[in-house]
PyMOL CGO cylinders between C-alpha atoms (Angstrom):
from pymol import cmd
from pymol.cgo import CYLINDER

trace = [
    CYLINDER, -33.99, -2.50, -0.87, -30.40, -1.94, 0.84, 0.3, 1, 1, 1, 1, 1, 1,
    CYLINDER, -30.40, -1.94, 0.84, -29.46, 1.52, 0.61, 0.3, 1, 1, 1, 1, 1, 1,
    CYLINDER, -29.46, 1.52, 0.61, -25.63, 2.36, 0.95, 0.3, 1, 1, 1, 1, 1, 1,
    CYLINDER, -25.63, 2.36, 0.95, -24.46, 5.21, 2.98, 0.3, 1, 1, 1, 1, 1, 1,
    CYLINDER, -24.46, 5.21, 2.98, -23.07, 7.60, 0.69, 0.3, 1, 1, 1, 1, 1, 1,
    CYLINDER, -23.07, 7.60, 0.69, -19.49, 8.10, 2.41, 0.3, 1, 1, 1, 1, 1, 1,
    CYLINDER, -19.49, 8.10, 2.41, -19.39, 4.32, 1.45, 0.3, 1, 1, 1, 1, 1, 1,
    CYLINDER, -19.39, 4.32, 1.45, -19.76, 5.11, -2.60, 0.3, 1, 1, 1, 1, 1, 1,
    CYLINDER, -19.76, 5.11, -2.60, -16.33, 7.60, -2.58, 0.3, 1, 1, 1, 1, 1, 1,
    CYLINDER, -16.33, 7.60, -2.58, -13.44, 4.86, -2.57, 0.3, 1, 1, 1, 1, 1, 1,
    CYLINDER, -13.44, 4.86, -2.57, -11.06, 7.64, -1.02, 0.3, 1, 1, 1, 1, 1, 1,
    CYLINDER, -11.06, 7.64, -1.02, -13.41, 7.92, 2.00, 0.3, 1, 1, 1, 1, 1, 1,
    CYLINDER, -13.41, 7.92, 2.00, -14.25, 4.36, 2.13, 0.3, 1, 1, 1, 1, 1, 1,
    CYLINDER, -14.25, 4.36, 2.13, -10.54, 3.19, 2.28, 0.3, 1, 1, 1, 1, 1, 1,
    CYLINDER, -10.54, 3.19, 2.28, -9.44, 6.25, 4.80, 0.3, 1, 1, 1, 1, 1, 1,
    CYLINDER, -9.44, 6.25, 4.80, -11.72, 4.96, 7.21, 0.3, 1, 1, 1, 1, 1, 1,
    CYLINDER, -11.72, 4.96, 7.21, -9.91, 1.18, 6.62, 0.3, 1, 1, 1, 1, 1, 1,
    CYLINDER, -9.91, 1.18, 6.62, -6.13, 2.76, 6.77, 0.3, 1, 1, 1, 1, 1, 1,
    CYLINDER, -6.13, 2.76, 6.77, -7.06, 5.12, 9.60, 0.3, 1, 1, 1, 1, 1, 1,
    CYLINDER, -7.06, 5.12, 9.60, -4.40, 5.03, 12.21, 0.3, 1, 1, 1, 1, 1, 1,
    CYLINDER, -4.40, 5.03, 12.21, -2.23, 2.19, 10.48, 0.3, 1, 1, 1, 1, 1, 1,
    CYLINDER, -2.23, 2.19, 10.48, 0.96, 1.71, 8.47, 0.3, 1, 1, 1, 1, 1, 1,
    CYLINDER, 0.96, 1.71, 8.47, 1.62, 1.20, 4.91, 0.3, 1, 1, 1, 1, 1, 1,
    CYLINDER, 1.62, 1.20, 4.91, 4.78, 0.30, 2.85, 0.3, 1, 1, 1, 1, 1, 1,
    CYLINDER, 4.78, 0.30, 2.85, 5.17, 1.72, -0.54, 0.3, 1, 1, 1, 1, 1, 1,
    CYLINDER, 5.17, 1.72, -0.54, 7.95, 0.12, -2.69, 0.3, 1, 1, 1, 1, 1, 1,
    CYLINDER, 7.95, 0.12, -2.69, 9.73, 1.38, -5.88, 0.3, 1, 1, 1, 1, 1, 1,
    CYLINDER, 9.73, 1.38, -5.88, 11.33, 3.92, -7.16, 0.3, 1, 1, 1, 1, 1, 1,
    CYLINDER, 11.33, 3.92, -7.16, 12.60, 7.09, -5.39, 0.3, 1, 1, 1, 1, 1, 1,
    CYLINDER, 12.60, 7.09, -5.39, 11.05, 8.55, -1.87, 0.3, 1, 1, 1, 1, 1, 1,
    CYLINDER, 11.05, 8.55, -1.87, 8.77, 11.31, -2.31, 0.3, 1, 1, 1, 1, 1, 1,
    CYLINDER, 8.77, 11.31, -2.31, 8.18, 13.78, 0.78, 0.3, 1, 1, 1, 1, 1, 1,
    CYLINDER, 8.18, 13.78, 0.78, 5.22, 15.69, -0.98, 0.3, 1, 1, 1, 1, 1, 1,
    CYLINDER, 5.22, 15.69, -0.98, 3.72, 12.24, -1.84, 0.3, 1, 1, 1, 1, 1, 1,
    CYLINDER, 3.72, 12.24, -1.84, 4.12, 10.60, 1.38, 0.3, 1, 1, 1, 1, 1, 1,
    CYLINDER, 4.12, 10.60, 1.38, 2.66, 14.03, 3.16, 0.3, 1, 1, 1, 1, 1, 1,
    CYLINDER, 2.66, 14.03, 3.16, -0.23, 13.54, 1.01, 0.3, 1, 1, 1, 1, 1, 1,
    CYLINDER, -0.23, 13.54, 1.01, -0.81, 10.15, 0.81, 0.3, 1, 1, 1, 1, 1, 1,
    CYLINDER, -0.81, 10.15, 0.81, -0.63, 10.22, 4.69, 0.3, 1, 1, 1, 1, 1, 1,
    CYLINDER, -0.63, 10.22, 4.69, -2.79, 13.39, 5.14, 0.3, 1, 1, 1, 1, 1, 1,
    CYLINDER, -2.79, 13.39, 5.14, -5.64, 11.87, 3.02, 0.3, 1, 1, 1, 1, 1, 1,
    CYLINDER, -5.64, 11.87, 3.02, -5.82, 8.44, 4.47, 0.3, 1, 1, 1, 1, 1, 1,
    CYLINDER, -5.82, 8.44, 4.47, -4.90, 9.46, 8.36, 0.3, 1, 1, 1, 1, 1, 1,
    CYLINDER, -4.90, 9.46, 8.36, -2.28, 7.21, 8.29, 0.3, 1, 1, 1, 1, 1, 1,
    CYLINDER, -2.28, 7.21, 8.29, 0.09, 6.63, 11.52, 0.3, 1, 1, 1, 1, 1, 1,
    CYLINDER, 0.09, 6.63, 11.52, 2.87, 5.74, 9.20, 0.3, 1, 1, 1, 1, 1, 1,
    CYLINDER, 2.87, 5.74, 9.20, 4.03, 5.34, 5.69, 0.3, 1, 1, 1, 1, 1, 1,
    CYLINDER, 4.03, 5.34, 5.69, 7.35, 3.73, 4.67, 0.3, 1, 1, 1, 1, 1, 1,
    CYLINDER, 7.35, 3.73, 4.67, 9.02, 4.15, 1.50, 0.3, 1, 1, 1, 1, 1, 1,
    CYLINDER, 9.02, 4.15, 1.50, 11.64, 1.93, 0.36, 0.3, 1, 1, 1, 1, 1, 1,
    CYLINDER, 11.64, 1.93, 0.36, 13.47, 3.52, -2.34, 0.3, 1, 1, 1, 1, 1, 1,
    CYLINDER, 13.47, 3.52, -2.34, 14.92, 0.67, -5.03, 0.3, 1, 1, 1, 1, 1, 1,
    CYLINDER, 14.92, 0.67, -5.03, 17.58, 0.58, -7.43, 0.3, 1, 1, 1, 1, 1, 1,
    CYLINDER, 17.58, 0.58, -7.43, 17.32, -0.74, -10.93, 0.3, 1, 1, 1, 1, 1, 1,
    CYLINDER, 17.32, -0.74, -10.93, 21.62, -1.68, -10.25, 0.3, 1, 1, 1, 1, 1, 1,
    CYLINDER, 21.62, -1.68, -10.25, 20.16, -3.17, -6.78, 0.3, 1, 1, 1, 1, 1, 1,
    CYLINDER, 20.16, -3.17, -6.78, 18.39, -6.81, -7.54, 0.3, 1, 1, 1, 1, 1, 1,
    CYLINDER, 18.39, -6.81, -7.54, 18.59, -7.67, -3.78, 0.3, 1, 1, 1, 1, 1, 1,
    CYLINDER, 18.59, -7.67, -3.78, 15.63, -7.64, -1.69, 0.3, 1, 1, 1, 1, 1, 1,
    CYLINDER, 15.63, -7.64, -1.69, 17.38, -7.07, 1.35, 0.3, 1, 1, 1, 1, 1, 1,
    CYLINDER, 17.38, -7.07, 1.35, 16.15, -3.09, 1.63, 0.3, 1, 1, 1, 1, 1, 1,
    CYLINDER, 16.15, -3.09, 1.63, 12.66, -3.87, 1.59, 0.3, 1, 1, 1, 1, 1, 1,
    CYLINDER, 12.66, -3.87, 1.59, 12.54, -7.41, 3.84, 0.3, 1, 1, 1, 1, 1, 1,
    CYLINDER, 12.54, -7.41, 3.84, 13.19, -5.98, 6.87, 0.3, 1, 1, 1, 1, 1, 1,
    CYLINDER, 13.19, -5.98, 6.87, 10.34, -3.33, 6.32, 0.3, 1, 1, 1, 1, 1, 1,
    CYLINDER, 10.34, -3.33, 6.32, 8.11, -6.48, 5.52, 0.3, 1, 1, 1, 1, 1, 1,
    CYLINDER, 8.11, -6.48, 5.52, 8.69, -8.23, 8.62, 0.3, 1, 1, 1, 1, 1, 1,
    CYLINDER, 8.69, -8.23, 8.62, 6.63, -5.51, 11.22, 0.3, 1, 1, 1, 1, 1, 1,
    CYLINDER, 6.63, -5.51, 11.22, 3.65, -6.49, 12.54, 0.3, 1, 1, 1, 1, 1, 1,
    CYLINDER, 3.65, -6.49, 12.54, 2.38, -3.12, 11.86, 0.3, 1, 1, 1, 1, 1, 1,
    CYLINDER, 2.38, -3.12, 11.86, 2.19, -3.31, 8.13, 0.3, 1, 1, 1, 1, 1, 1,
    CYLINDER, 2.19, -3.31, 8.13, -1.12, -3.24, 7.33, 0.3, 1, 1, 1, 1, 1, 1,
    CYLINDER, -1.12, -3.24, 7.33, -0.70, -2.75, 3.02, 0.3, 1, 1, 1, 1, 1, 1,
    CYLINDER, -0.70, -2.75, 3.02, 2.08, -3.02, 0.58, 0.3, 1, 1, 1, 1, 1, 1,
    CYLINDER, 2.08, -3.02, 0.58, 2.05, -0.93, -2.81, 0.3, 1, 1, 1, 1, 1, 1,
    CYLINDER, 2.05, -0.93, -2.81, 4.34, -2.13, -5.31, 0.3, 1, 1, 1, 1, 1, 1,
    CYLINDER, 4.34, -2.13, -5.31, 5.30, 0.46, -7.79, 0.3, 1, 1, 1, 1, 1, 1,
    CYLINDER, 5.30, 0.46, -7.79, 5.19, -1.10, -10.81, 0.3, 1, 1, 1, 1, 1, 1,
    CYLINDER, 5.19, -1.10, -10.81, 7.17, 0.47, -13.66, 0.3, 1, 1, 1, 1, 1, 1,
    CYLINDER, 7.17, 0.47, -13.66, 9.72, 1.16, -10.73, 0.3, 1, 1, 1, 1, 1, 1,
    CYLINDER, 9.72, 1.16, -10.73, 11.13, -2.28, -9.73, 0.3, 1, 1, 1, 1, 1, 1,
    CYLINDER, 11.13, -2.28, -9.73, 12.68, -4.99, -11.23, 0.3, 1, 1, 1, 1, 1, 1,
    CYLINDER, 12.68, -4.99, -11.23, 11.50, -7.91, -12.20, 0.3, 1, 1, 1, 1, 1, 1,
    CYLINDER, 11.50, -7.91, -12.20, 13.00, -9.95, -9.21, 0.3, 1, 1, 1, 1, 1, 1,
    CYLINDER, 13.00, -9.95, -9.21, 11.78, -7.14, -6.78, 0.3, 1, 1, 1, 1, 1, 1,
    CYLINDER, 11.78, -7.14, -6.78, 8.15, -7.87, -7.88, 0.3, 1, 1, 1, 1, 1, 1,
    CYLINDER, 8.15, -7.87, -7.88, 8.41, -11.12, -7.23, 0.3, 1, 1, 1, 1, 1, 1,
    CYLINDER, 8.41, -11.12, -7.23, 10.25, -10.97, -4.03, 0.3, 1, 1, 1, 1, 1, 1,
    CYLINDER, 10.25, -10.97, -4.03, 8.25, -8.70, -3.10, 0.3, 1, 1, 1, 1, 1, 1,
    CYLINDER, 8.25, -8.70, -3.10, 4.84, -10.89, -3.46, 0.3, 1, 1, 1, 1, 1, 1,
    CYLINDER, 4.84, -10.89, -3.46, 6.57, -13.89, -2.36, 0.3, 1, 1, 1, 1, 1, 1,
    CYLINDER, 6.57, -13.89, -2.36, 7.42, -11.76, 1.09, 0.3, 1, 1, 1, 1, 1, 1,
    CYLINDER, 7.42, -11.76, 1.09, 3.68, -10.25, 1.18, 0.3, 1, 1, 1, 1, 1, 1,
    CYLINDER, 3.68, -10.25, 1.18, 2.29, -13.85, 1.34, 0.3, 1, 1, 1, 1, 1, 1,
    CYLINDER, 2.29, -13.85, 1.34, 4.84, -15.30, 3.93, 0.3, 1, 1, 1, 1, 1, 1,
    CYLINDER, 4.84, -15.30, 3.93, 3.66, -12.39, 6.27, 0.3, 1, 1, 1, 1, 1, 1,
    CYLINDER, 3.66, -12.39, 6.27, 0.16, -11.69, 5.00, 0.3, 1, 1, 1, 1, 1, 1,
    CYLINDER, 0.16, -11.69, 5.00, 0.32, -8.52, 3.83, 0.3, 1, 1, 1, 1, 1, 1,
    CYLINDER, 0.32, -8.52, 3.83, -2.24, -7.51, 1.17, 0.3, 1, 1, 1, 1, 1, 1,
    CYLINDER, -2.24, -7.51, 1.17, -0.29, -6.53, -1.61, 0.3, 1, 1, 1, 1, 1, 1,
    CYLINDER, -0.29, -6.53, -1.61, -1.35, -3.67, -4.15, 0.3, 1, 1, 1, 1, 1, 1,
    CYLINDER, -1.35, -3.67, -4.15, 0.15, -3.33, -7.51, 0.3, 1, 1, 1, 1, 1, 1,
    CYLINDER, 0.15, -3.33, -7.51, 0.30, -0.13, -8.56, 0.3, 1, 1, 1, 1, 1, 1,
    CYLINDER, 0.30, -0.13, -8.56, 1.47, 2.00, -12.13, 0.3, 1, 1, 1, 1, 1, 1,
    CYLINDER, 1.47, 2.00, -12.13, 3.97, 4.26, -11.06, 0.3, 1, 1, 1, 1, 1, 1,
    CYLINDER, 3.97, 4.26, -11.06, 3.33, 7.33, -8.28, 0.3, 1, 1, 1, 1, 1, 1,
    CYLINDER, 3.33, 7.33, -8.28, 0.77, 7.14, -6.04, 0.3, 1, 1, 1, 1, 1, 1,
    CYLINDER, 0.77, 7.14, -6.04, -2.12, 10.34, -5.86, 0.3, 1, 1, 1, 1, 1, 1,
    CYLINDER, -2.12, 10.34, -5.86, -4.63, 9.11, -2.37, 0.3, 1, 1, 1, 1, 1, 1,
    CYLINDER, -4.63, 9.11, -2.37, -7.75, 9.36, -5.19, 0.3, 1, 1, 1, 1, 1, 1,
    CYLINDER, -7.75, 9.36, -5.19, -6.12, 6.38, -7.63, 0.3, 1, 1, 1, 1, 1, 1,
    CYLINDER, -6.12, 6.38, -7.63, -4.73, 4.29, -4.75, 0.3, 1, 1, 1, 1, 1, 1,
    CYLINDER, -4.73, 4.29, -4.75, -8.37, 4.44, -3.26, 0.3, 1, 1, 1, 1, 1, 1,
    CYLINDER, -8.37, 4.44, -3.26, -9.66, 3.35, -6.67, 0.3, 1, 1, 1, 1, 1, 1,
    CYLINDER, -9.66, 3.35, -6.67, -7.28, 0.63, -7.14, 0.3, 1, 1, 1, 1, 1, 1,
    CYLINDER, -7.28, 0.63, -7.14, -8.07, -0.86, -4.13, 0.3, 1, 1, 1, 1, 1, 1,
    CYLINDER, -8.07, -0.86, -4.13, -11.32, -0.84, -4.27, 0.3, 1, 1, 1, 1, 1, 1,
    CYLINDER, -11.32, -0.84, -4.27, -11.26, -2.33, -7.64, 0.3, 1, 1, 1, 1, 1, 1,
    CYLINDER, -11.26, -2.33, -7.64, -8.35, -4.78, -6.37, 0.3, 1, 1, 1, 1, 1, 1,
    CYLINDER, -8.35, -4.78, -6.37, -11.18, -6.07, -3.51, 0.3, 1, 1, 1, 1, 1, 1,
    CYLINDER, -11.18, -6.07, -3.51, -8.56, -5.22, -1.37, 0.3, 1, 1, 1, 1, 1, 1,
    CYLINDER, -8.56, -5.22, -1.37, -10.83, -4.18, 2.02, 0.3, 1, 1, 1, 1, 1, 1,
    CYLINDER, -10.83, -4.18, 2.02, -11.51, -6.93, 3.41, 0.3, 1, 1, 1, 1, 1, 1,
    CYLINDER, -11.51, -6.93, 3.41, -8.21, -8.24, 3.45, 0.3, 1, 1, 1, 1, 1, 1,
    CYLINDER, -8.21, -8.24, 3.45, -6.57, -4.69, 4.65, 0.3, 1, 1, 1, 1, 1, 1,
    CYLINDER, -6.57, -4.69, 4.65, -9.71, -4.54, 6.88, 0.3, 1, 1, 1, 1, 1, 1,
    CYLINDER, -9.71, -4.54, 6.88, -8.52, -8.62, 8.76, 0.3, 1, 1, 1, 1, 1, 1,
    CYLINDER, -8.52, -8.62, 8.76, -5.14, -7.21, 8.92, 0.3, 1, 1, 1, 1, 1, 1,
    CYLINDER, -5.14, -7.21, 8.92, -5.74, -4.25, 10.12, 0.3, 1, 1, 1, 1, 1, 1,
    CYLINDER, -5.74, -4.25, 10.12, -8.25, -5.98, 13.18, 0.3, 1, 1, 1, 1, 1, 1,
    CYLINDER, -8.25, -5.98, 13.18, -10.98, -3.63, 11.97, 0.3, 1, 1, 1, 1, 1, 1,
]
cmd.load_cgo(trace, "trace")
């Protein structure tokens, strides 16, 4: 019988220990600093960068030059927050520079983004990117 180690069965430690030390994008809507302090807190991040969009705004100029650094190691799209043509700029730009891509509802809390990734099957491919 495989046993699991038990940090392994809380998704918020599991992915902290995948984003440790990296960079991740979040896209949509307005920055938050009390979100991005937590978000970064909880996972031990080395970065986070917000790109604010505009529902008057349908280029994707403001986020493909975040896109384009090696250092990018996730992208959460926040869905209910961009436009249509953002979203699918957005996932078109995630798979020219193989980014893993999260879609997410709305704000991000560390405990829900763990979840959704998790649930998304998302570590291994954060995990390659990452070189973890």
């Amino acid at each position: 019988m495989v046993t699991m180690n038990p940090a392994d069965q809380d998704p918020l430690n599991r992915v902290r220990r995948i984003l440790r030390g990296g960079t991740i994008a979040i896209v949509g809507g307005d920055q938050r600093r009390t979100h991005i302090e937590r978000l970064s807190r909880a996972f031990e991040l080395e970065g986070l960068l917000w790109v604010p969009t505009r529902e008057s705004d349908a280029s994707s100029r403001r986020f493909a030059s975040v896109l384009s650094r090696e250092s990018l190691i996730l992208v959460v799209s926040l869905h209910g927050l961009l436009r249509h043509q953002h979203t699918h700029d957005l996932r078109d730009l995630c798979r020219r520079f193989r980014i893993p891509l999260l879609p997410y509802w709305r704000s991000p809390h560390p405990a829900g983004l763990a979840a959704a990734i998790v649930a998304q099957h998302l570590i291994d491919a954060i995990r390659a990117r990452h070189g973890r």
